[in-house]
N, C-alpha and C positions, 0 to 999 in steps of 0.2 A: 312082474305080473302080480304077486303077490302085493305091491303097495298098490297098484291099481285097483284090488278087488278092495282092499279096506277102506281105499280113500272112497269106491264105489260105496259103499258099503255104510258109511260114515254121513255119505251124501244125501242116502235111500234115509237112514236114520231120521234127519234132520227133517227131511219132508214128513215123513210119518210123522212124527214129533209136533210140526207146523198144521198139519190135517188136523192130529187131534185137539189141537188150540182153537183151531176154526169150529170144533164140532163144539168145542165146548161155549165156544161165546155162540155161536149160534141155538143154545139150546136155550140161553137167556136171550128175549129179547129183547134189540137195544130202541133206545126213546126213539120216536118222531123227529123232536125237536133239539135245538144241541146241547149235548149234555156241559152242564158248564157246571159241575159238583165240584167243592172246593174252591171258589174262584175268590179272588182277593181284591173282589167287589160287590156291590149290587146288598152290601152288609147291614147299612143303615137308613132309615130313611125314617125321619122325623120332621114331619108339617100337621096343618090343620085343618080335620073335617070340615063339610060344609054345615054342622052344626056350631063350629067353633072350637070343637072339641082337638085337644093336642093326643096323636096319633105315630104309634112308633109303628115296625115289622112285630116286635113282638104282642101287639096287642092280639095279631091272626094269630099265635101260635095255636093250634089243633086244629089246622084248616090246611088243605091246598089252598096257594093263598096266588093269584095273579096281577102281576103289576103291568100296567102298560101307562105310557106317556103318553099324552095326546092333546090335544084341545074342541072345546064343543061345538067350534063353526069349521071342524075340520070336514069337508065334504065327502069323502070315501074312506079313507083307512078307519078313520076312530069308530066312525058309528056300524060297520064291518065287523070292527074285532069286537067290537061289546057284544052286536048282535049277535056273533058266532060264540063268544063265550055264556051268554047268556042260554042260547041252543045246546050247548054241551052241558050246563050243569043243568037242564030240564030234563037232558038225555037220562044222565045219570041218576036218576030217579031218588032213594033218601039220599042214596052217598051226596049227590049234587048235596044238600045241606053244610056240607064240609068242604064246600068250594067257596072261594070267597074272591069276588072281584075288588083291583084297586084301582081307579083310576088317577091319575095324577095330572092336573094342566101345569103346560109348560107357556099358556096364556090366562096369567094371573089380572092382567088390565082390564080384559070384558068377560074374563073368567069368572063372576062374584058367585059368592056360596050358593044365594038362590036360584041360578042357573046351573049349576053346578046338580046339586038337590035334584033339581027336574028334568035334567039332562039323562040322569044315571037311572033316575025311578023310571023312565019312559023302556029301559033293557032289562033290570033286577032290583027290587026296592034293595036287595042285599046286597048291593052293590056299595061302597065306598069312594068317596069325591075327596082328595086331598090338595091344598090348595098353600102356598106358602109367598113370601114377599119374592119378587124379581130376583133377590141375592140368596134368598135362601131354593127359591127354584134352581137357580144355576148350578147351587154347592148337590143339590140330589141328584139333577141330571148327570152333572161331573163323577158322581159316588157309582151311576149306575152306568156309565161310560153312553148317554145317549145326546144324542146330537139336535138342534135344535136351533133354528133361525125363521124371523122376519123376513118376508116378501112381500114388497111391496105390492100393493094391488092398480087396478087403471084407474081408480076414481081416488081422489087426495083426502090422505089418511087411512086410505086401507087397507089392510096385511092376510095374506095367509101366515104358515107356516109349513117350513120345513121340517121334518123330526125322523129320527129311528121309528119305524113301525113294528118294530119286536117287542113282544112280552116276556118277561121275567116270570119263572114258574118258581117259589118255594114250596118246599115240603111240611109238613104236619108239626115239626123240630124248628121249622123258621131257618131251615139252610137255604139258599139261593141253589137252584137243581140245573133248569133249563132257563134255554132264549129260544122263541118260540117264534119261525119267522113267519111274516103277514105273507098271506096266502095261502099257506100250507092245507087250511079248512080243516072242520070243524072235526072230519073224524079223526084228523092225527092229534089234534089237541084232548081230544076223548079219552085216546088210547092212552097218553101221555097221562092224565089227571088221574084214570082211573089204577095205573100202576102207578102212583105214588099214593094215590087212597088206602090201596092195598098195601102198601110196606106201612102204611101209616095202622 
């Protein structure tokens, strides 16, 4: 009787113990989006604006800084996420100044700078257009684990593409934080940006 009331007793502990674990992560809230802090990717990313200008992660550092791949004849996902990103840093009123969009094509062929330029000015002239060779697009996509393919279209020679629709959230330090997935809308990315403003 006596080892059943301790092992009782030992049981009761443990759940207590697990409660107050709960109560305590629950008193932080956690991101929206997935938290991918630490990850041993998503580290470097060195191409060039659509000014010409050569462009690393650390040039955003004291920003929330968001990356997404995309291309500009993509017909829903890309002009979505800008439009919803550009909506959250308006939300955010001055903080929004410390948000900083990136976009990156993973269609460098009829991707050229000056569409590029007018593509991005049309959501947040604050916005950034990064643009690299076929090999050097591949080596970032690969860096930031995003996926990416040609599909053919009905008419000869024309392609969409396939790609990851998630966005890469850094923080203010230039860590990679969250992956931020398409669809989620505009106020979980709000929520997300404006607690990492705040630690910032």
């Amino acid at each position: 009787m006596t080892h059943f009331l301790a092992r009782r007793a030992f049981v009761c502990a443990l759940a207590l113990a697990a409660l107050a674990g709960c109560e305590r992560a629950n008193n932080q809230p956690s991101f929206q989006g997935v938290d991918i802090t630490g990850a041993d990717y998503a580290r470097q990313l060195a191409l060039t604006d659509a000014d010409g200008k050569p462009r690393t992660l650390g040039d955003f550092k004291g920003k929330v800084t968001v990356v997404f791949f995309g291309y500009t004849q993509c017909p829903d996902v890309c002009p979505t996420t800008m439009a919803e990103l550009a909506e959250v840093k308006r939300s955010l009123g001055p903080q929004g100044d410390k948000v900083q969009g990136v976009f990156v094509t993973i269609d460098p062929e009829r991707d050229t700078p000056a569409l590029l330029k007018s593509y991005l000015h049309n959501f947040d002239p604050g916005f950034v257009a990064l643009r690299g060779t076929p090999e050097q697009t591949q080596a970032a996509a690969k860096e930031f684990k995003v996926f990416y393919a040609k599909v053919p279209g009905k008419a000869e020679g024309s392609y969409t593409m396939d790609h990851t629709a998630g966005s890469y959230v850094f923080d203010t330090q230039g860590r990679v934080r969250l992956f931020e997935r398409y669809g989620a809308g505009p106020k979980a990315l709000a929520s997300d940006l404006q607690r990492l403003l705040n630690e910032g």
